[in-house]
C-alpha positions in Angstrom: 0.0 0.0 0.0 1.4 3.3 -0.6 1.1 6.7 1.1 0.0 10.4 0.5 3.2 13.1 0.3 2.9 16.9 -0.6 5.0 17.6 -3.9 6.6 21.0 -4.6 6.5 22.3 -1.0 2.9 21.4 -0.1 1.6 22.9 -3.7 -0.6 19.2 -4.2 -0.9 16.0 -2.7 -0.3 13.2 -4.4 -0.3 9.0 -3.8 3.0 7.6 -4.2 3.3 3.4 -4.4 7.0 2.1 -4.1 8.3 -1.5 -5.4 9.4 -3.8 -2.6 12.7 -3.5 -4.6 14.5 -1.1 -6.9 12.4 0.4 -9.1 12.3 -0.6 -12.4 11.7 3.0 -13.5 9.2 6.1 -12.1 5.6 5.9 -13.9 3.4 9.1 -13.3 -0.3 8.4 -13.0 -2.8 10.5 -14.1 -6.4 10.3 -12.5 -10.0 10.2 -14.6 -12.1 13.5 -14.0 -13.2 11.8 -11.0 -10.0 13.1 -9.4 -7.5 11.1 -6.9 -10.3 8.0 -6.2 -9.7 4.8 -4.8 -9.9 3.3 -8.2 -6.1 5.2 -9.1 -4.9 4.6 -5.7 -5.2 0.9 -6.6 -3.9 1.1 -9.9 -0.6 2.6 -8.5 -0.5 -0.1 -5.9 -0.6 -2.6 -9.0 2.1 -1.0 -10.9 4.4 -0.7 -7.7 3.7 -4.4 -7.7 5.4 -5.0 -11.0 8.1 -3.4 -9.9 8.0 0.9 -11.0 7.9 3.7 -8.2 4.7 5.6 -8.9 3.1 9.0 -8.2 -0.4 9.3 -9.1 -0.5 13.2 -7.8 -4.1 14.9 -7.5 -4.4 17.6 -9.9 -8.4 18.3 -9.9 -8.7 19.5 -5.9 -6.8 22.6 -7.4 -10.3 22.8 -9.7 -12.3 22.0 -7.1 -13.1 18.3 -7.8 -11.6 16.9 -4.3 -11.6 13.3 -4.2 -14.9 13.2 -2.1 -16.2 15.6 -4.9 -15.4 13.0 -7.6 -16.7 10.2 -5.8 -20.3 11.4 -5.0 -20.4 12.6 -8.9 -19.4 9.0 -9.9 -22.2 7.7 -7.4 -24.3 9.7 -9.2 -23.6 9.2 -12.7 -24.1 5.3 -12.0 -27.5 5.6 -10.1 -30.3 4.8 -11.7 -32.8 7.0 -9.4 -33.8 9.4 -11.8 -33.8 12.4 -9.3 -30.3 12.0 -8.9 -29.9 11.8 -12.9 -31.4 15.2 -12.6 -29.2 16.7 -10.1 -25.8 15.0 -11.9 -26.3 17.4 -15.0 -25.7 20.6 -13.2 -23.3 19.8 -10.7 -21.1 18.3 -13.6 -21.5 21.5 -15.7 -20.4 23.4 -12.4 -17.4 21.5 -11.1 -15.8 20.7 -14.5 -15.6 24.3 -15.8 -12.8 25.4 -13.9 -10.9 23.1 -15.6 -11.7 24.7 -18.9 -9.5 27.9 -18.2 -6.4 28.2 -20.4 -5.2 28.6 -17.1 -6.1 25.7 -15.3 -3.9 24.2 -18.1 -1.2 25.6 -18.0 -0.9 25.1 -14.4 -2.0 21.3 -14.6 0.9 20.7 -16.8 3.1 22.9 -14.8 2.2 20.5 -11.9 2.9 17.3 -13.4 6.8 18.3 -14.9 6.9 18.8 -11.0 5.7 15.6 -10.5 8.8 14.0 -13.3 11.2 16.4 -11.4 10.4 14.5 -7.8 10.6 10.9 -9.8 13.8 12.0 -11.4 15.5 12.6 -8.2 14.2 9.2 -6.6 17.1 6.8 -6.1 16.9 3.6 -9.0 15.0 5.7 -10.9 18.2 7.0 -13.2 15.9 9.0 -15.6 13.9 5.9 -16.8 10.3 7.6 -16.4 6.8 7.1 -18.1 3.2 8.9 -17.9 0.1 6.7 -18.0 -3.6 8.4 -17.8 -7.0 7.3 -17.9 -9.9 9.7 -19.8 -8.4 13.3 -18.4 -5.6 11.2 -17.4 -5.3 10.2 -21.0 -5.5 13.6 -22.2 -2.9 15.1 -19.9 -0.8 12.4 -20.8 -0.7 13.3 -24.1 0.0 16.8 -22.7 2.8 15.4 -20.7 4.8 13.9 -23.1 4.5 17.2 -25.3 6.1 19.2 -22.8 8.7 17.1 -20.9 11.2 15.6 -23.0 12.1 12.9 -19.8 8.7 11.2 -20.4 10.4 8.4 -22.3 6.8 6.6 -23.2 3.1 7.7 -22.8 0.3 5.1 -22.0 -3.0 7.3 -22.6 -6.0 5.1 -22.2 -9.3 6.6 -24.0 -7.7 10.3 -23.9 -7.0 12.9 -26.5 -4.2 15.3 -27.1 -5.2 19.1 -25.6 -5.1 21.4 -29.0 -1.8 23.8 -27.6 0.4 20.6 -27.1 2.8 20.3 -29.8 3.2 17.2 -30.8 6.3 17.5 -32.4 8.3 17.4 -29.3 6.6 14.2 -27.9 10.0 12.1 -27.6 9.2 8.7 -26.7 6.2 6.4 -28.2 2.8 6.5 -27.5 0.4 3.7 -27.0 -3.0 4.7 -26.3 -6.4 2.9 -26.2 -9.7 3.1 -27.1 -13.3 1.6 -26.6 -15.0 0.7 -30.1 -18.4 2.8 -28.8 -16.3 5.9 -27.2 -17.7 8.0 -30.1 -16.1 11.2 -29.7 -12.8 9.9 -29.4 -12.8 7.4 -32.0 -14.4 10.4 -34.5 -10.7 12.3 -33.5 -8.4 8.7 -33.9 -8.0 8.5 -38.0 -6.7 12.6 -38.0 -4.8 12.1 -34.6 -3.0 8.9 -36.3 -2.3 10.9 -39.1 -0.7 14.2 -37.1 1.5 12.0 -35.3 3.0 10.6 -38.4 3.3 13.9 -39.3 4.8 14.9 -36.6 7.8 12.1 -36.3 5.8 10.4 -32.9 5.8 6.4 -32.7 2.1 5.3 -32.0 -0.2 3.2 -31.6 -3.3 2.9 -30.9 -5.3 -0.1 -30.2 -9.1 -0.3 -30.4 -11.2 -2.9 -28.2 -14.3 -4.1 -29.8 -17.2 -4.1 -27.8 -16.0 -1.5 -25.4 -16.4 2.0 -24.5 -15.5 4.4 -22.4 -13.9 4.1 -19.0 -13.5 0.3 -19.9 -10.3 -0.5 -17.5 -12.2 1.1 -14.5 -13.0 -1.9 -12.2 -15.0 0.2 -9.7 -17.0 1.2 -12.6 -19.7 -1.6 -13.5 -21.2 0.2 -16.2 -18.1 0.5 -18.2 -16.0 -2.1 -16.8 -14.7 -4.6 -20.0 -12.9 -7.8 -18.2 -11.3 -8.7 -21.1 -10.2 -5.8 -22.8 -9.4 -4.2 -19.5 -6.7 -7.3 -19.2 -5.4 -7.3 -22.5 -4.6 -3.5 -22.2 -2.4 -4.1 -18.5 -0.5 -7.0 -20.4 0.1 -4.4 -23.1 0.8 -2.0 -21.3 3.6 -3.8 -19.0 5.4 -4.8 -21.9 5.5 -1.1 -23.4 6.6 0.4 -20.4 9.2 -2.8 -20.0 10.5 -2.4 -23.5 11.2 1.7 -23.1 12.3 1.6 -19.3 15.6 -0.5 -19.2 
């Protein structure tokens, strides 16, 4: 189990897992727009298991979506009592607009090269360091890797690159994932493949059939895919294997 730490003098919190061992490299990851849930905390824990030191930092309390925030909206958005259907609609639309700001941007990246300089200066580490994110997560992923030439390989699951990253300057491969029925994003995939050929990147993107959305979020039983869910962590080990020696 790992343990909350402040990072940058007490700017954000954020859930660091350590190996039993020497790490295998530092892995930074990045919450769904849910915020720092249980459902990351565990997913750290897992990849500390396999053997990376990770810091899953909470960037959304600076937003205003606090864990306990996150996790009544998530309550919400699965319940099936139509009053709270009603309620979920305008609380969403008034805790995610903060986040809109150019601002709020600029500051969430900001946040996370903070988060690479902290895993940089871990012993075992020795600059071997990845970014994996799930739906925001994705996105700032994306985002991560376009602004910090350490991020050696991105793992964005069901996320989309933020239009003022340059993708140019992304320096190590990308492999993201996608849920067949995620219709937005798999709209965006065939000109995102294209701008990252343009733009020199490695990637890949693989596509689950028969899944959406949210599909590797265990606590989620509406979007939860078993299968694809597993494939993706066996695909996802041997990526960050194959870049982290």
């Amino acid at each position: 189990m790992g343990q909350m730490t402040t990072i940058n003098d007490g700017e954000f919190e954020a859930y660091v897992a350590e190996p039993s061992g020497d790490p295998r490299g530092g892995l930074v990851v990045i919450h769904e727009i849910w915020g720092l849930v249980d459902h990351i905390k565990h997913v750290a824990d897992r990849f500390a298991g396999e053997g990376y030191l990770v810091i899953a930092p909470d960037i959304l309390t600076e937003a205003g979506i606090t864990p306990e925030v996150g996790t009544e909206l998530l309550r919400l958005r699965q319940s099936s009592d139509p009053e709270e259907q009603t309620r979920l609609q305008p609380m969403m639309r008034e805790k995610m607009a903060p986040m809109q700001s150019p601002e709020y941007g600029a500051w969430a990246v900001g946040a996370l090269r903070k988060v690479v300089d902290h895993l940089a200066a871990q012993p075992g580490v020795e600059g071997r360091i990845g970014v994996l994110g799930f739906c925001f997560g994705g996105t700032y992923s994306f985002a991560l890797a376009a602004a910090d030439p350490r991020i050696r390989v991105a793992v964005p699951f069901y996320g989309h690159p933020p239009e003022q990253s340059t993708l140019a300057k992304i320096a190590g491969p990308v492999l993201a994932f996608y849920g067949e029925h995620d219709g937005g994003l798999m709209e965006k995939l065939p000109a995102l493949t294209e701008q990252m050929k343009t733009a020199g990147v490695d990637f890949e993107a693989t596509v689950y059939p028969g899944a959406g959305h949210a599909f590797f979020n265990d606590s989620n039983p509406l979007a939860y895919v078993p299968e694809a869910a597993a494939d993706a962590w066996t695909r996802t080990l041997a990526k960050l294997a194959a870049n982290l020696r």
